[in-house]
N, C-alpha and C positions, 0 to 999 in steps of 0.2 A: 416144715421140719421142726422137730419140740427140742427143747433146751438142750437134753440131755447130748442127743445126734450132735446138735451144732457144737457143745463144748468138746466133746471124742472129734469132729473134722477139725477144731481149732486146732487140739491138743498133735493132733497128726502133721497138722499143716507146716506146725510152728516148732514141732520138737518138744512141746513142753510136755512136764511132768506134774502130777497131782503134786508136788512140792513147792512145782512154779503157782500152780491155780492158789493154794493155800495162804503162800506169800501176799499174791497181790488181791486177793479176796477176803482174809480176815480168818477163813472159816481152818477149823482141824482138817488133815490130812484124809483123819479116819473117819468123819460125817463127810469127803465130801466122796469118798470110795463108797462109803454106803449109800448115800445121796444116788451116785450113779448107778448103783446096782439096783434100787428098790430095797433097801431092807433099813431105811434111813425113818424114823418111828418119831421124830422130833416135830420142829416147824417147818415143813418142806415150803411154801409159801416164802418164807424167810429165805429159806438157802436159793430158792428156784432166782427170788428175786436178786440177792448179790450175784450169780452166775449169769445171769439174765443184761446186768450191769456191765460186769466186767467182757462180757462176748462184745457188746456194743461199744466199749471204751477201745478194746482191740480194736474192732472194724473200722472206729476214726482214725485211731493211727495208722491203719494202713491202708485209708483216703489219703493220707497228709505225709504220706512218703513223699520223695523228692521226685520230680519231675524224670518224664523219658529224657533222654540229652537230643538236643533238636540241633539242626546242621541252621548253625546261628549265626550274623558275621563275626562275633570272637571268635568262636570254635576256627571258622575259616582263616582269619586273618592271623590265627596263631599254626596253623596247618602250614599255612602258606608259609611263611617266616620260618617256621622250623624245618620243614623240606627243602625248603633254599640252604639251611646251616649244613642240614645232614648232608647234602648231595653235594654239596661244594667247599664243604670244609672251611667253612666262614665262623665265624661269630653275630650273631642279631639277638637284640633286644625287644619286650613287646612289655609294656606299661601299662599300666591304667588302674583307675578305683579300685578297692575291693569291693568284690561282690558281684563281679562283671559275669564269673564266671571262668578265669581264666585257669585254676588249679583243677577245673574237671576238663579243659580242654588238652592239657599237657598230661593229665592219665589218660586218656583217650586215645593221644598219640601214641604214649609208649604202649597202650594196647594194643595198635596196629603196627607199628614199628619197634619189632622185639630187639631189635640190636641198639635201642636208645635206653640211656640210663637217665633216672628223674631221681635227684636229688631233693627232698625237701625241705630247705634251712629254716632253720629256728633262730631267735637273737640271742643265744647262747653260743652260737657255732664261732669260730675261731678259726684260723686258717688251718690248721693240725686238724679239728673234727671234723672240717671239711671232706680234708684231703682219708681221713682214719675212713668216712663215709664210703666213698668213691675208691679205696682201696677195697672197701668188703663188697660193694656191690659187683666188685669185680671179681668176684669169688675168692679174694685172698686174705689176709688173715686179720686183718685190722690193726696190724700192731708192728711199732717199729718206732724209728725219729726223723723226723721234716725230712729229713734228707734221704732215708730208707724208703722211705713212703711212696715221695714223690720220684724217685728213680725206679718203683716197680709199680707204679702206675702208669708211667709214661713207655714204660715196656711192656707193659699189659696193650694199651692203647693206641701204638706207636702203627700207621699206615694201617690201623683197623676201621676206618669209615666210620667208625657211629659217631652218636650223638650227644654229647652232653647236656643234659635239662637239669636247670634250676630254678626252682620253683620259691618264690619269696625272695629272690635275689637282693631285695634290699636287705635286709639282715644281715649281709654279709659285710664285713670290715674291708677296710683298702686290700688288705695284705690277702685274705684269702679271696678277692676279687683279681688280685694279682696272680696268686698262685693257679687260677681257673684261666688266665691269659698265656702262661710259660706251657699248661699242658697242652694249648690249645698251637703253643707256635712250636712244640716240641714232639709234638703226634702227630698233627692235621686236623686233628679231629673238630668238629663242627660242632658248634656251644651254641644254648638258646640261654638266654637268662630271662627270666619272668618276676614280675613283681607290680608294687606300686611307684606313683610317677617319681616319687624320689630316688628311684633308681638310678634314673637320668644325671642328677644332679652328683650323685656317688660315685658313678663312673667317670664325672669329669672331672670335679673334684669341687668344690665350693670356689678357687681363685684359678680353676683348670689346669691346676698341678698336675693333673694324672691324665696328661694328652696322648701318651705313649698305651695306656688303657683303653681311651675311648677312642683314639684313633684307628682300634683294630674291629670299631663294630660296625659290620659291614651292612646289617639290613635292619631297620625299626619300625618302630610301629608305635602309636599315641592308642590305644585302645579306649574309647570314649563310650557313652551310652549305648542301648541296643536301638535298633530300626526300629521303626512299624511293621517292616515286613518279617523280622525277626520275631517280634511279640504272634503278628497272626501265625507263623509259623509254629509256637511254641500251643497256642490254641488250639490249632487243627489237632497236633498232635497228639492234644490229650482231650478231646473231643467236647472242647467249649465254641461256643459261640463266635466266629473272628471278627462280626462286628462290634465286640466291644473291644480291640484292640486299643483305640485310641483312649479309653479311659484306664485301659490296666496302665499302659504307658505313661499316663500322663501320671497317675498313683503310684507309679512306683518309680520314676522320676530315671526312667532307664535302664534299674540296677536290675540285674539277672535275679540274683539272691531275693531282693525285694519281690520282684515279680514271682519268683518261685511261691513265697508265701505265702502273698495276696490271692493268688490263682487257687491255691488246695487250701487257705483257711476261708477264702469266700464261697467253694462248693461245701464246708460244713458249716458257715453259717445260714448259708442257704437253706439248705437240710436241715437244720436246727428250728426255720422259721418255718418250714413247711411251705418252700418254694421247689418247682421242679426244676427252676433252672437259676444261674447267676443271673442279674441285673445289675446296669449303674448304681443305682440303690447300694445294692449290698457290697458292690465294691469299694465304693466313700463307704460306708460303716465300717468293712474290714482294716482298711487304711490306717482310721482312726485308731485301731487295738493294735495296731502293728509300731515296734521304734522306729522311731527313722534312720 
């Protein structure tokens, strides 16, 4: 296939425009229209070569896209916990590191369970933007006072079965960790709250001031490293080798995110070095270029 084909299947693939090629190539709009048509009288050599560049700079990045989602035990163990909340109208908690993996396992849910709403807090949120959130998710108008708010969201939600997900839950202040407990004993509705391990500590309080909080979480979970059988799992899937499981493992010290990287930046450095396939080798190299 010559240059020209391959930059027209990019440009289709991708939706771009000779305005996008121009931007991230250097070259004019109007050499690279003539370029494509033959009627380009300059240094074709030059231009073939920056096109030639920029095709191949594409095709790594979309080697080094994020992984398929592989049935991991996060994925499961936060499946699980949030099916228990939704079906029985509890409250549960699921904790762990960042990086595990656990804010694509709770888009995943609400992708299979459309009657669940996912929340995602930031350490800006407040108990009022919370609540402003979870009013517009529920298709109303976002606006009102603590007390409007929270009286037409609880009648929005009131014997509706779903599910409330919160995702970064640690971000959240006492008070709108509170106000996430009155909807939950004022509705039925079944609460998942997600975050890191200090979560734990927020819901009961630093001297366990907030026993009447934590006393209402019915199911938890410590969310810790991935398996072995998780990592081959995530190998098979995107069709690496699963006896290097034990080194990706050991190099990425567990973390989902970590392992994400190492996995799709050690197939291009692989390919950079002119190997056919990943090795231990290139996985301690990758390692090394990766933060911890």
């Amino acid at each position: 296939m010559d240059i020209k084909t391959q930059l027209r299947e990019l440009m289709q693939r991708n939706n771009y425009s000779i305005a996008h090629i121009s931007t991230a190539t250097g070259i004019a709009k109007s050499t690279i229209s003539m370029w494509m048509n033959g009627n380009y009288n300059g240094k074709i050599d030059k231009i073939t070569d920056k096109i030639n560049n920029f095709i191949q700079r594409e095709k790594e990045r979309t080697d080094n896209e994020e992984l398929p989602i592989a049935d991991i035990s996060i994925l499961k163990y936060i499946f699980e916990i949030g099916r228990l909340c939704h079906t029985k109208g509890k409250i549960g908690v699921c904790a762990g590191k960042a990086g595990l993996g656990k804010t694509v396992a709770v888009k995943e849910y609400t992708k299979q369970y459309l009657d669940s709403i996912l929340i995602e807090s930031d350490s800006g949120y407040t108990a009022k933007s919370l609540l402003l959130e979870i009013h517009k998710r529920l298709g109303l108008s976002g606006k009102g006072s603590v007390y409007d708010l929270m009286g037409e969201v609880v009648n929005k939600l009131n014997n509706s079965g779903r599910l409330l997900i919160i995702d970064e839950a640690e971000n959240l202040p006492y008070r709108a960790l509170e106000i996430t407990r009155r909807i939950h004993d004022k509705t039925g509705v079944g609460v998942l709250l997600v975050g890191r391990h200090i979560l734990f500590e927020n819901l009961r309080g630093f001297n366990n001031q907030y026993d009447q909080l934590y006393s209402r979480v019915k199911y938890h979970k410590f969310l810790d490293k991935l398996l072995i059988q998780d990592v081959i799992k995530i190998l098979e899937l995107t069709g690496q080798n699963p006896a290097l499981a034990e080194t990706y493992l050991m190099y990425s010290d567990g973390n989902t995110r970590k392992l994400e990287h190492l996995i799709t930046h050690s197939i291009s450095i692989a390919r950079f070095n002119g190997k056919a396939e990943v090795d231990g080798a290139v996985i301690k190299k990758t390692s090394k270029l990766l933060m911890a």
